[in-house]
ZAKE-967970 format. One record per residue (C-alpha): residue in three letters; residue number from 1; x, y, z; chain. Coordinates in Angstrom, 1 decimal. Layout:
@aa ala	i NUM	east X	north Y	up Z	ch A
...
***
This chain:
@aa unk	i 1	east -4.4	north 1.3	up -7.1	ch A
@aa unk	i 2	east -6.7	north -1.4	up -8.6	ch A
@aa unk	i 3	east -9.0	north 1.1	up -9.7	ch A
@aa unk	i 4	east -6.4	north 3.7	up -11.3	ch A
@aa unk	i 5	east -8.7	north 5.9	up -14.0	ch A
@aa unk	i 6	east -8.1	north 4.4	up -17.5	ch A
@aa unk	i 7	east -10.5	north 7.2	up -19.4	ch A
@aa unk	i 8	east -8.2	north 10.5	up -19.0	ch A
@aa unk	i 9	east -9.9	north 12.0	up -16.4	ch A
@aa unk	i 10	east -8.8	north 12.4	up -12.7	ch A
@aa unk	i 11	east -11.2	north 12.8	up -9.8	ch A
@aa unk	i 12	east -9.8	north 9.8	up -7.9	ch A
@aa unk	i 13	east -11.0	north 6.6	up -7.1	ch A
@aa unk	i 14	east -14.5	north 7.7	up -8.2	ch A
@aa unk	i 15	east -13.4	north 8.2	up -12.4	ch A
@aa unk	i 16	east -13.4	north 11.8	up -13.5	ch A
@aa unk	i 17	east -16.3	north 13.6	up -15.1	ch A
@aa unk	i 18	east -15.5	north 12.4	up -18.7	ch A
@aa unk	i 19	east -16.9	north 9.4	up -20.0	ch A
@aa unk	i 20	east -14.6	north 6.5	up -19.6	ch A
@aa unk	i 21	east -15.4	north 3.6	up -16.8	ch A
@aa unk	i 22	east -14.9	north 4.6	up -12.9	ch A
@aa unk	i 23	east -13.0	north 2.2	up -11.5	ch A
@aa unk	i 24	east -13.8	north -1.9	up -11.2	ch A
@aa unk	i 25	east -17.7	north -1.2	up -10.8	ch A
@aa unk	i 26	east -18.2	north 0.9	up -13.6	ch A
@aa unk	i 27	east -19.0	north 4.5	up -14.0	ch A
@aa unk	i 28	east -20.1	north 6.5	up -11.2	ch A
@aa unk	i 29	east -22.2	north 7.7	up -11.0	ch A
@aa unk	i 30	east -24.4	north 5.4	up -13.2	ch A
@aa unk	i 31	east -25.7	north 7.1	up -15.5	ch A
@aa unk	i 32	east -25.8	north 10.9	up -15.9	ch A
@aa unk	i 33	east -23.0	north 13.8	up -13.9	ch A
@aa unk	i 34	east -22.9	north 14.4	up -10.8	ch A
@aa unk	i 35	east -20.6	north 14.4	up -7.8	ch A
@aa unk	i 36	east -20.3	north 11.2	up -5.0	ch A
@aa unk	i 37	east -20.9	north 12.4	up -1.3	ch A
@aa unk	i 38	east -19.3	north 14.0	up 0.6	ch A
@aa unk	i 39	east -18.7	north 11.8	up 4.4	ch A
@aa unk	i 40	east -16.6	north 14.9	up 5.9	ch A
@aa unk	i 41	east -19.4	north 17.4	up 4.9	ch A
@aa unk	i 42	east -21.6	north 15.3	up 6.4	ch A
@aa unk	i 43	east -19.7	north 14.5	up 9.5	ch A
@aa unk	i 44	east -19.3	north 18.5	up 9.7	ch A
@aa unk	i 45	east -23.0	north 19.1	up 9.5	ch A
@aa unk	i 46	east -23.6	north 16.9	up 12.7	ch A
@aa unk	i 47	east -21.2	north 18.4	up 14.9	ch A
@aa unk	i 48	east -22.8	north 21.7	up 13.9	ch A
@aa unk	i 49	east -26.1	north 20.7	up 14.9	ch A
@aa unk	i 50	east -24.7	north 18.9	up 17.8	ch A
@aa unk	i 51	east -22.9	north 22.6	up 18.9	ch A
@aa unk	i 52	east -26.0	north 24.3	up 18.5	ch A
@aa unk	i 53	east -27.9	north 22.4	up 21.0	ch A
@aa unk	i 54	east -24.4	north 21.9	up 23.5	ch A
@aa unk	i 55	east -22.9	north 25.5	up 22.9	ch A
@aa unk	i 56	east -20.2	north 23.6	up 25.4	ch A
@aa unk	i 57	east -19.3	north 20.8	up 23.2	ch A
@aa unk	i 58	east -19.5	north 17.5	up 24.7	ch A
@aa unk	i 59	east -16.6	north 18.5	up 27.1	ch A
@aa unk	i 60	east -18.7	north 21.0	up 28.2	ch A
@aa unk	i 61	east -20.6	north 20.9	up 32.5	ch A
@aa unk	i 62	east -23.9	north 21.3	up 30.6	ch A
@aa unk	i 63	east -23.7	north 18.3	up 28.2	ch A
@aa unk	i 64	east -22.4	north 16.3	up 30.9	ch A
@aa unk	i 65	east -25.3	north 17.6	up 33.2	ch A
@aa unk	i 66	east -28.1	north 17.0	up 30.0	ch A
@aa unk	i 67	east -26.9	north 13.6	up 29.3	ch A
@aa unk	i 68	east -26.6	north 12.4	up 33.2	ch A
@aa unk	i 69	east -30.5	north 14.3	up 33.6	ch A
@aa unk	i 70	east -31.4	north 11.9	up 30.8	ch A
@aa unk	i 71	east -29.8	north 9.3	up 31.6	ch A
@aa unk	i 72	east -31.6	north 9.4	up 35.6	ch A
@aa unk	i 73	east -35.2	north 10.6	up 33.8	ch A
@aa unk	i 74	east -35.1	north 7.3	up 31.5	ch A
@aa unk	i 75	east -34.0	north 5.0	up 34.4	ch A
@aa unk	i 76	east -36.6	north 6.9	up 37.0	ch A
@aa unk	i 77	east -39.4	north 5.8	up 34.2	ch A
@aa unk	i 78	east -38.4	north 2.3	up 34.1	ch A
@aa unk	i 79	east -39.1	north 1.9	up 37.7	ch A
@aa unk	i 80	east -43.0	north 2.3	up 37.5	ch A
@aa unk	i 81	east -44.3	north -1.4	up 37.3	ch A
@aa unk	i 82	east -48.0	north -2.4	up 37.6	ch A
@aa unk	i 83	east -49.2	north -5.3	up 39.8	ch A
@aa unk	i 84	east -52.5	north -7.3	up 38.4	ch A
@aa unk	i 85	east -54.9	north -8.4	up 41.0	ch A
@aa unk	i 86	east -53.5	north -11.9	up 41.2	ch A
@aa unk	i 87	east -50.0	north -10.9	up 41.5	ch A
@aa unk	i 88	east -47.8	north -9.4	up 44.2	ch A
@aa unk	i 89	east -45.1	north -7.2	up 43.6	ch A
@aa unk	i 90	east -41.8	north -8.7	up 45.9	ch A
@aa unk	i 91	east -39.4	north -5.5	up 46.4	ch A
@aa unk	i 92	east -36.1	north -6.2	up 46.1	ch A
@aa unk	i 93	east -33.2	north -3.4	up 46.8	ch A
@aa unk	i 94	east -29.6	north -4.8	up 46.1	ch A
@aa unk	i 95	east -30.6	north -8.3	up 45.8	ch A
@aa unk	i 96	east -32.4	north -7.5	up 49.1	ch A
@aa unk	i 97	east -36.1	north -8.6	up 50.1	ch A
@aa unk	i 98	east -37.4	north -5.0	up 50.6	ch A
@aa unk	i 99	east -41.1	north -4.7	up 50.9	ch A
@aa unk	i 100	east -43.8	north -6.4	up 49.5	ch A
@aa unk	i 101	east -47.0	north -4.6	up 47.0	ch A
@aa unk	i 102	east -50.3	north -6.4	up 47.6	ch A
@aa unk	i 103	east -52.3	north -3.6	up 46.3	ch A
@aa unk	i 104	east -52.9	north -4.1	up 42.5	ch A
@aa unk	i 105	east -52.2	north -1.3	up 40.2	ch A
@aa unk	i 106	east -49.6	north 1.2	up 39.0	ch A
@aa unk	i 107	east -46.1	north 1.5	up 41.4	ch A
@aa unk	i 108	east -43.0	north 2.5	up 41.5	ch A
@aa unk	i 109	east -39.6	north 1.2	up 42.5	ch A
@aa unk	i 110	east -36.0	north 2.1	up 41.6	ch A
@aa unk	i 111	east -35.3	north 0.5	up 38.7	ch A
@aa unk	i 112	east -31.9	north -2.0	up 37.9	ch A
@aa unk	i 113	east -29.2	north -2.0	up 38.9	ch A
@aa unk	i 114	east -30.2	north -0.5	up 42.5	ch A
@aa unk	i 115	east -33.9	north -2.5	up 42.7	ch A
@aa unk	i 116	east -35.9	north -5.4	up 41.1	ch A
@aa unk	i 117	east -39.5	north -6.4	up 41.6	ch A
@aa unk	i 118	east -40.8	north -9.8	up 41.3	ch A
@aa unk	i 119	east -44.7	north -10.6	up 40.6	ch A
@aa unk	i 120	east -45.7	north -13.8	up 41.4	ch A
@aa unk	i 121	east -49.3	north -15.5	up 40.6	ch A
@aa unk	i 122	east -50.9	north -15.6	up 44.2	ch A
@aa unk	i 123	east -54.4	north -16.6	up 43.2	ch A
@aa unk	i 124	east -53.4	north -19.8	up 41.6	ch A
@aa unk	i 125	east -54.2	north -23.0	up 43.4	ch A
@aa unk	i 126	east -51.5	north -25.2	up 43.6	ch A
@aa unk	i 127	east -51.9	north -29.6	up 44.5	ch A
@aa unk	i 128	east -49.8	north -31.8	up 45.7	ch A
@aa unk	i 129	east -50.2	north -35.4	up 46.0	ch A
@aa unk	i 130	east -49.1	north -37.5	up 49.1	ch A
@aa unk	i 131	east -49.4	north -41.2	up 48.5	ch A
@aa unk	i 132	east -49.7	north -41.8	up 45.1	ch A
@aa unk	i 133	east -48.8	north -40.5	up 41.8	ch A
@aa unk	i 134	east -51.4	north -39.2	up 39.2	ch A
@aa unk	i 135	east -51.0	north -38.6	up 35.1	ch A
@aa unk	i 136	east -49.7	north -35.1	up 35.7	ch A
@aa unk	i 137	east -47.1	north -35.8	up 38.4	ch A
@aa unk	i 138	east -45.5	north -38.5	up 36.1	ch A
@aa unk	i 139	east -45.2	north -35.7	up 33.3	ch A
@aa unk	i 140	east -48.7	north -37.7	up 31.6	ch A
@aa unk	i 141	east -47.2	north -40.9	up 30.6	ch A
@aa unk	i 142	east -49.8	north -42.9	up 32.4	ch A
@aa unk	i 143	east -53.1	north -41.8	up 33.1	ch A
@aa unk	i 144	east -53.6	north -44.2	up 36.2	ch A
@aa unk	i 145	east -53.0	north -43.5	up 39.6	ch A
@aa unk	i 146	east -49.9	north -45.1	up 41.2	ch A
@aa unk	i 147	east -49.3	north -45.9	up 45.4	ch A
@aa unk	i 148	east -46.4	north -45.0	up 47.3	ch A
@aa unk	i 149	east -46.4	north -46.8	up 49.9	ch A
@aa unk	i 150	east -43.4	north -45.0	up 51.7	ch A
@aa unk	i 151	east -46.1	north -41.9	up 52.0	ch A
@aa unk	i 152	east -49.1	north -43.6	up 51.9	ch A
@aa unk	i 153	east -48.7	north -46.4	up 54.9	ch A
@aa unk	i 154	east -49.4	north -45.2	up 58.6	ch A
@aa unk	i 155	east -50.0	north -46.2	up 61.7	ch A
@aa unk	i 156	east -53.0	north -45.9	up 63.3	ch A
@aa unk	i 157	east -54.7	north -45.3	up 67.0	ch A
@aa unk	i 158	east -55.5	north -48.6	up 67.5	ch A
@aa unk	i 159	east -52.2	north -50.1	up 66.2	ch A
@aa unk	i 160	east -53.2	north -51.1	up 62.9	ch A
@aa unk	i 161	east -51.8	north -49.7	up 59.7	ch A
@aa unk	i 162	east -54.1	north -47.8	up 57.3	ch A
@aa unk	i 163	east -53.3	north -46.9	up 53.3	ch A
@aa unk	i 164	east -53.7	north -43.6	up 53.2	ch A
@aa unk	i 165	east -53.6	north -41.4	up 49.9	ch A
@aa unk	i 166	east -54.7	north -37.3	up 50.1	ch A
@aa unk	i 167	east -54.0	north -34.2	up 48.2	ch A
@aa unk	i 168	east -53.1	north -30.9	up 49.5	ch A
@aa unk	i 169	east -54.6	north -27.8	up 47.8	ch A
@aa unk	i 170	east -52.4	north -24.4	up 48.6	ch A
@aa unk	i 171	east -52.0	north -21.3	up 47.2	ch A
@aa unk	i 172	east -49.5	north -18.0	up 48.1	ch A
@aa unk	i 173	east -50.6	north -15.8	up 51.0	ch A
@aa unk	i 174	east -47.6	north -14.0	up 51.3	ch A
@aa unk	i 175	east -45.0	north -14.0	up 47.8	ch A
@aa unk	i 176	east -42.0	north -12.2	up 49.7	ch A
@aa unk	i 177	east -42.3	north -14.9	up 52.5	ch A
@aa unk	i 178	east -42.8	north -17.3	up 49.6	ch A
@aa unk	i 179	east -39.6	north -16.5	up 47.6	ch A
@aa unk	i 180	east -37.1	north -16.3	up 50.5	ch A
@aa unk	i 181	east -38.1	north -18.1	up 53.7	ch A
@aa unk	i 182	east -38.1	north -21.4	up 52.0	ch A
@aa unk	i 183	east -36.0	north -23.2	up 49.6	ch A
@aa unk	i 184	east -38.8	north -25.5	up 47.7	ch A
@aa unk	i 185	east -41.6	north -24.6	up 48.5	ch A
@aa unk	i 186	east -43.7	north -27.7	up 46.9	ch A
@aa unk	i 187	east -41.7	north -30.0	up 48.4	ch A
@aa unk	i 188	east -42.3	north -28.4	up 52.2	ch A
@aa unk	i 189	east -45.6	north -28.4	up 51.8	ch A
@aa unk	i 190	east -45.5	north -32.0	up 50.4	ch A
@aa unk	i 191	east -43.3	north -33.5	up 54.0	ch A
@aa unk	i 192	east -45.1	north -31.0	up 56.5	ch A
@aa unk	i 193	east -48.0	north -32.7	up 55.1	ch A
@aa unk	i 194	east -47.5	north -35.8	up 55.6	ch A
@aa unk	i 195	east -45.5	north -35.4	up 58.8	ch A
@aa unk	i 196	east -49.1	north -33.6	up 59.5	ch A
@aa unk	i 197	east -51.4	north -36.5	up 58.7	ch A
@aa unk	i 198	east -49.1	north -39.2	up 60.1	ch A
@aa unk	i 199	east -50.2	north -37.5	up 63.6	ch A
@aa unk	i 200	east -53.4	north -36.9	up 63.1	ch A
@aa unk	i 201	east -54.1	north -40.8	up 61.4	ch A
@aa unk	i 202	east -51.8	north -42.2	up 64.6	ch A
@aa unk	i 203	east -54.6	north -40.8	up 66.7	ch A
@aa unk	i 204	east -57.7	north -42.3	up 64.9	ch A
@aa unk	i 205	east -59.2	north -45.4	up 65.0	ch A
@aa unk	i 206	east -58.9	north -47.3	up 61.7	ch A
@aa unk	i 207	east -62.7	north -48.0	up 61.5	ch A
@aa unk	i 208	east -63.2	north -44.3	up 62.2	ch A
@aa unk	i 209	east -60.5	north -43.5	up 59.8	ch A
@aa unk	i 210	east -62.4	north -45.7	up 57.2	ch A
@aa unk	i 211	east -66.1	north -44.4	up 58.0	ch A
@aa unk	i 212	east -67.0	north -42.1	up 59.9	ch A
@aa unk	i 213	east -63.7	north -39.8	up 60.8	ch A
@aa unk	i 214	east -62.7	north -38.5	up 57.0	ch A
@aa unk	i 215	east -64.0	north -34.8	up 57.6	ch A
@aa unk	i 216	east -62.9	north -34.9	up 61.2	ch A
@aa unk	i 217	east -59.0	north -35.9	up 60.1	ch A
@aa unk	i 218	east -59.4	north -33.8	up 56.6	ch A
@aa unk	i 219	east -60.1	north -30.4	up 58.9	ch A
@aa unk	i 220	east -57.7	north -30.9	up 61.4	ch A
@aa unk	i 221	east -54.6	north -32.0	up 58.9	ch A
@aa unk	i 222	east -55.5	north -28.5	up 57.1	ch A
@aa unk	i 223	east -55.5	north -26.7	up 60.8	ch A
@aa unk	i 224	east -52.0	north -28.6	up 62.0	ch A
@aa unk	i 225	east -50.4	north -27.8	up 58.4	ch A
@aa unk	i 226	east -51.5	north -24.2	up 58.5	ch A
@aa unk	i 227	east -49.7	north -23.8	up 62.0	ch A
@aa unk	i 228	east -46.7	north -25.3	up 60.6	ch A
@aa unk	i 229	east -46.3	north -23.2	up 57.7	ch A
@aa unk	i 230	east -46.9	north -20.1	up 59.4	ch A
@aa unk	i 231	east -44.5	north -21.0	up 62.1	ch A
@aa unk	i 232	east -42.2	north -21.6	up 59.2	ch A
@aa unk	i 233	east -43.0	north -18.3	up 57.4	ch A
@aa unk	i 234	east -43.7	north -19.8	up 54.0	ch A
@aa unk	i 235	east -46.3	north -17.3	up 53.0	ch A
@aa unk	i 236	east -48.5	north -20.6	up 52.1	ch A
@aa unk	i 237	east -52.4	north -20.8	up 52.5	ch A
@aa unk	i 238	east -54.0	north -24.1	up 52.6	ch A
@aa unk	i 239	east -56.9	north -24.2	up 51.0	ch A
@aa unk	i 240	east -58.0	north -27.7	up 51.6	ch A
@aa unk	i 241	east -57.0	north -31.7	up 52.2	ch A
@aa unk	i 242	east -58.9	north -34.2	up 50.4	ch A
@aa unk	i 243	east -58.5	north -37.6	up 51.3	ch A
@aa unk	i 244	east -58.6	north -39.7	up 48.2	ch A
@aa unk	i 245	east -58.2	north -43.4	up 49.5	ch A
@aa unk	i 246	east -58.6	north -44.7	up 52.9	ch A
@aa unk	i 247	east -58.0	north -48.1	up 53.5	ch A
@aa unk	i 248	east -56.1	north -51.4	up 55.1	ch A
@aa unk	i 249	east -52.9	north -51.9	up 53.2	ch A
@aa unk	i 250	east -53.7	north -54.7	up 49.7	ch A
@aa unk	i 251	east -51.3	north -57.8	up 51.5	ch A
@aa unk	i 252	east -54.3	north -57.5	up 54.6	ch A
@aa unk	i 253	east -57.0	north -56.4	up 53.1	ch A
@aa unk	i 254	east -58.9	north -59.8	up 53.1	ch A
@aa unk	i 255	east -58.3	north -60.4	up 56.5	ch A
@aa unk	i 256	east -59.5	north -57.2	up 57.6	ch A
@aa unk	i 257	east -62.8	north -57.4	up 55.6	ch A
@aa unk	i 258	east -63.5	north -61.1	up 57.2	ch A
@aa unk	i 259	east -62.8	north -59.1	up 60.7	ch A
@aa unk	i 260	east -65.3	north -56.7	up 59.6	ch A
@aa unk	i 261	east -67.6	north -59.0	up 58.5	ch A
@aa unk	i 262	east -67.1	north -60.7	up 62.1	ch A
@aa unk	i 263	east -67.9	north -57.4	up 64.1	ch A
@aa unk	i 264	east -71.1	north -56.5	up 61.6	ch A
@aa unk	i 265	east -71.7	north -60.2	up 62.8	ch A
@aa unk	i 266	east -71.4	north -59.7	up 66.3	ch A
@aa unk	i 267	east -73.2	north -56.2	up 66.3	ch A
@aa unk	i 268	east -76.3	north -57.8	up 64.5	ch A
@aa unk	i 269	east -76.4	north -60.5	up 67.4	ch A
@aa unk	i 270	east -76.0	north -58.0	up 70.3	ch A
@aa unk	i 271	east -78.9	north -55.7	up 68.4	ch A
@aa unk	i 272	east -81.3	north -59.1	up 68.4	ch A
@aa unk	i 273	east -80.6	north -60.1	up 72.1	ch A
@aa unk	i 274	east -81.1	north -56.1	up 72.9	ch A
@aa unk	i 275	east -84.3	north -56.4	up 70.9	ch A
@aa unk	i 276	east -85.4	north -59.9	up 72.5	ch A
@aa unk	i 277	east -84.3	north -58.6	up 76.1	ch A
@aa unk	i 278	east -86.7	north -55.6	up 75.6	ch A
@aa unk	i 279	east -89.5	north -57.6	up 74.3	ch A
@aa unk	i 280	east -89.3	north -59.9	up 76.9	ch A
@aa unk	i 281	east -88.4	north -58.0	up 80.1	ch A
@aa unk	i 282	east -91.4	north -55.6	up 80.2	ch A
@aa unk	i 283	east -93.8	north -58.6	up 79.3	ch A
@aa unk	i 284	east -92.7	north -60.5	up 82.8	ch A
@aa unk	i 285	east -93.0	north -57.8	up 84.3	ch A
@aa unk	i 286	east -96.1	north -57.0	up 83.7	ch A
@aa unk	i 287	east -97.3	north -60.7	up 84.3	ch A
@aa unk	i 288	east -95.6	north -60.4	up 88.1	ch A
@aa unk	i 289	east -97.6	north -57.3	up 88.3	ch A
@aa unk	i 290	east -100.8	north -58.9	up 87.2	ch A
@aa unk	i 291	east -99.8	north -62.0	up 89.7	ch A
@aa unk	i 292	east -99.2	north -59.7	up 92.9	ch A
@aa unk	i 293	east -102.0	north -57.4	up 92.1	ch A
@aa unk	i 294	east -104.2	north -60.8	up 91.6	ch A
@aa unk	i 295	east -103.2	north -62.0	up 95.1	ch A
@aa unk	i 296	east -103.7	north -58.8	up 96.6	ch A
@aa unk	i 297	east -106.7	north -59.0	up 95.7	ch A
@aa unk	i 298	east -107.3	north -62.4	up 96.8	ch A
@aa unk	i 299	east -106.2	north -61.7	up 100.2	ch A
@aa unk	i 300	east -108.4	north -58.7	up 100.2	ch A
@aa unk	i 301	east -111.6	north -60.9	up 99.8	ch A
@aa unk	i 302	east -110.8	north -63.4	up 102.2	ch A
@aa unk	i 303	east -109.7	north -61.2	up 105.1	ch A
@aa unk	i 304	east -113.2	north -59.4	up 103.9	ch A
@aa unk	i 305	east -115.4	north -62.8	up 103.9	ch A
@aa unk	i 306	east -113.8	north -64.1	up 107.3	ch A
@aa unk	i 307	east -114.5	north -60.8	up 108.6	ch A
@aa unk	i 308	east -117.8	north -60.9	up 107.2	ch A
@aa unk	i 309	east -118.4	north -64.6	up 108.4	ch A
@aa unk	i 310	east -117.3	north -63.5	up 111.8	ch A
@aa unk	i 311	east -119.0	north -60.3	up 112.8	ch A
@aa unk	i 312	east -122.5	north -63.1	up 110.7	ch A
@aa unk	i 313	east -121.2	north -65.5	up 113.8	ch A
@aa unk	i 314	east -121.6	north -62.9	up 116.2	ch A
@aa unk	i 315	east -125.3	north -61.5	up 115.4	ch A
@aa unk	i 316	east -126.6	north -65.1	up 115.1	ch A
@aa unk	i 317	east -124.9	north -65.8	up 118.2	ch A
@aa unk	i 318	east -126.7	north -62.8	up 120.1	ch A
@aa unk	i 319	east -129.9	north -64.0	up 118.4	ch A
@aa unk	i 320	east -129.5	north -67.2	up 119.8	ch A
@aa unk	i 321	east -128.9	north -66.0	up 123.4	ch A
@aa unk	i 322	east -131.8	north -64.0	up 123.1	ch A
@aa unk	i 323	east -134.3	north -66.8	up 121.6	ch A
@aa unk	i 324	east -132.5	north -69.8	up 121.4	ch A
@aa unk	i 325	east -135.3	north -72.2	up 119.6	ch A
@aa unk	i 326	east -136.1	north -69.4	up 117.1	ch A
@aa unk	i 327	east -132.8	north -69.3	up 116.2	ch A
@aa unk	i 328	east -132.3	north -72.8	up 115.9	ch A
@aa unk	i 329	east -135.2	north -73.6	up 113.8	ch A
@aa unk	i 330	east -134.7	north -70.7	up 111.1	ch A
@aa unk	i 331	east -130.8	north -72.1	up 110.8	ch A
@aa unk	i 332	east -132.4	north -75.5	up 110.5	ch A
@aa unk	i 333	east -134.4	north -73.9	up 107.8	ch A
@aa unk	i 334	east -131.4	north -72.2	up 106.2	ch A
@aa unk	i 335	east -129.5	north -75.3	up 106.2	ch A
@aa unk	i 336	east -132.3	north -77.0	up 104.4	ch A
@aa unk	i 337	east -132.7	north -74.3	up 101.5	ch A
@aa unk	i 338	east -129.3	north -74.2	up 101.0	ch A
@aa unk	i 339	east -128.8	north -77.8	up 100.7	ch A
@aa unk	i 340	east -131.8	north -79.0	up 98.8	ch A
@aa unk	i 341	east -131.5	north -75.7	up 96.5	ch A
@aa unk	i 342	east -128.1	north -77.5	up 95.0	ch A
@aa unk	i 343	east -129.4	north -81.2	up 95.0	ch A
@aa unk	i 344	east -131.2	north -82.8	up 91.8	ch A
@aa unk	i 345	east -134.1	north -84.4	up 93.1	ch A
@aa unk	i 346	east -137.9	north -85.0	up 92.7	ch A
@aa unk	i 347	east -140.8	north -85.1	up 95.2	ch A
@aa unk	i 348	east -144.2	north -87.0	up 94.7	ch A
@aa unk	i 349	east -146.9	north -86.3	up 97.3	ch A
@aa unk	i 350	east -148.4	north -89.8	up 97.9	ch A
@aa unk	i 351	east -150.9	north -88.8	up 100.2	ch A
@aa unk	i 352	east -152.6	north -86.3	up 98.0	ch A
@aa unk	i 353	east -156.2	north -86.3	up 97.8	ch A
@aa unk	i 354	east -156.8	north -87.7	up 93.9	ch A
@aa unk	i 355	east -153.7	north -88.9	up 93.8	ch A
@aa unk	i 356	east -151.9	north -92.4	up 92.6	ch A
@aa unk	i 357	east -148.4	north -92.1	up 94.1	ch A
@aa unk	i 358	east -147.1	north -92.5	up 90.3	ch A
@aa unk	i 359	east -146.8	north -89.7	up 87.6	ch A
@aa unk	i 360	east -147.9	north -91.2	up 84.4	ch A
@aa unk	i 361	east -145.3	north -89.6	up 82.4	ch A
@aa unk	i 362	east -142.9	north -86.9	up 83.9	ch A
@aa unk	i 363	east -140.1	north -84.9	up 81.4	ch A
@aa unk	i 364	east -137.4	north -85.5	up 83.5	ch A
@aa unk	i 365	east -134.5	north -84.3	up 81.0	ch A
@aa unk	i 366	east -136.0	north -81.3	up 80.0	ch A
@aa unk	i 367	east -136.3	north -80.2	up 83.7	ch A
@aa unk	i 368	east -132.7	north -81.1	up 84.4	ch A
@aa unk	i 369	east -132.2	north -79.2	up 81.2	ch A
@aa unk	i 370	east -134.0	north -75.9	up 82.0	ch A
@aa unk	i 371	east -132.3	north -76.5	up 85.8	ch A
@aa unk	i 372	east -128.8	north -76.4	up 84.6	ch A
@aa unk	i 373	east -129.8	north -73.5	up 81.6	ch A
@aa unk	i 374	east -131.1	north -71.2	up 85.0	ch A
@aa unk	i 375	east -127.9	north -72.0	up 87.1	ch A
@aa unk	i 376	east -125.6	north -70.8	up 84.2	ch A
@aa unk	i 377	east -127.5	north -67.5	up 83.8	ch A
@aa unk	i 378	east -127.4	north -67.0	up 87.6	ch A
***
């Protein structure tokens, strides 16, 4: 052999104990006596201790019991599996959905190759976007929103067609429904969605849609999707629909804001001829009011003076039968004071004793004057 002993001494491949070199390393041991180890002593030594604890050898029932108890007491630890308060723990017995853990904390379950649990994050909130495309569903290489049109165009309840962009917020309700009754969950959610809103948009008006419907359309989207889901067994909770963008598609848009413009138009017109035709219609009535109450009583007075004139007729008439030139005389007199009351005239007594038939001066205009002053009082 290549390492044949070239000092004298035997002791094989090792050299001998003299003092020439042991073999193409050198002496061995290096420096000092000594004898190399021994591998069969060794060898011997385990399967001694080995005996001791398996009086039966490895051959033995016992061993073979031992190392199968071990064997089951290692794989019946590896079976306990805790579940954290946003997880779920999805039983799984050959490849089989088995059971599901919603209680958090400390479980067990056969271990592989007969079971396997899963623990999905059920507490996380999850979006998608229908109708456009933000930074984080194009992976961050833009950070501004882009349209889909092939989502985001619908038809609406009056026939017009609205550009409508939302996001759907969901989370897991149920993770063993959530692994196995669907294939892709984020896109299911993503078409029942839209399927979801397209019914719910073709029932709206688009001015309502625009204005005053959003929470109305948002609520009932989230109620229609939920049915869906569960009908589906997806184990899927929504948690909310946000419309982002409501509006008429960007080719119409113009058109649709001079229509709008038109109708704010036409509203603002009917609200002044409203406002005019209440301003207005109370005032003539009122003045008819005033007018019919004004020849009521009109009418009243008259039929009152004729019948006031009349039963006057009647007593001077009895009168008269009774003393006919009394009667006549004192409405000769009457006639006379009511006449000469209203006529502007002056009388001069000629015949008076003293007298000259001609006033020497006589204020005419101041008598007229303090006449006409006395008439208005009265």
């Amino acid at each position: 052999m290549s390492w044949n002993n070239q000092g004298g001494g035997g002791g094989g491949p090792w050299g001998g104990g003299g003092g020439g070199s042991g073999g193409p390393r050198g002496q061995w041991p290096p420096s000092g006596g000594g004898t190399p180890p021994n591998i069969e002593e060794m060898l011997r030594r385990s399967q001694d201790k080995v005996k001791r604890f398996l009086p039966g050898g490895f051959g033995s029932g016992r061993s073979i019991a031992l190392i199968v108890g071990g064997i089951v007491f290692l794989w019946f630890l590896t079976g306990f599996y805790q579940v954290k308060p946003d997880e779920q723990g999805v039983q799984l017995l050959f490849g089989k959905w088995d059971g599901t853990t919603k209680d958090s904390g400390l479980h067990w379950w056969p271990a592989a190759p007969i079971g396997e649990v899963q623990k999905p994050k059920v507490t996380v909130i999850n979006r998608v976007n229908v109708g456009f495309r933000d930074a984080g569903d194009l992976g961050g290489r833009t950070t501004r929103a882009n349209d889909v049109p092939r989502e985001s165009l619908m038809l609406t309840g009056d026939q017009n067609i609205a550009d409508v962009d939302f996001t759907v917020q969901w989370l897991i309700s149920d993770a063993g429904k959530y692994l196995f009754n669907i294939r892709d969950p984020e896109d299911t959610v993503k078409l029942v969605a839209e399927s979801v809103m397209r019914e719910v948009v073709g029932q709206t008006k688009l001015d309502d849609l625009i204005t005053t419907a959003r929470e109305q359309v948002q609520s009932q989207s989230k109620v229609l999707l939920q049915e869906v889901l569960d009908e589906y067994g997806a184990g899927i909770g929504i948690e909310r629909i946000q419309l982002q963008l409501t509006s008429p598609p960007p080719p119409v848009i113009d058109a649709f804001n001079d229509v709008q413009r038109a109708r704010q138009d036409k509203e603002r017109l009917q609200n002044e001829a409203e406002a005019y035709s209440n301003r207005i219609v109370p005032t003539a009535r009122g003045e008819a009011a005033s007018v019919i109450q004004e020849a009521t009583a009109y009418k009243e007075r008259v039929i009152k003076e004729a019948q006031g004139e009349g039963a006057r007729f009647e007593e001077i008439y009895k009168s008269y039968l009774i003393s006919p030139d009394v009667t006549r005389r004192r409405l000769y007199i009457e006639t006379l004071r009511d006449v000469l009351s209203k006529a502007n005239k002056i009388i001069l007594d000629e015949g008076g004793q003293g007298g000259q038939g001609v006033i020497p001066f006589l204020p005419l205009n101041e008598l007229m004057r303090k006449r006409s002053v006395s008439e208005g009082g009265q």
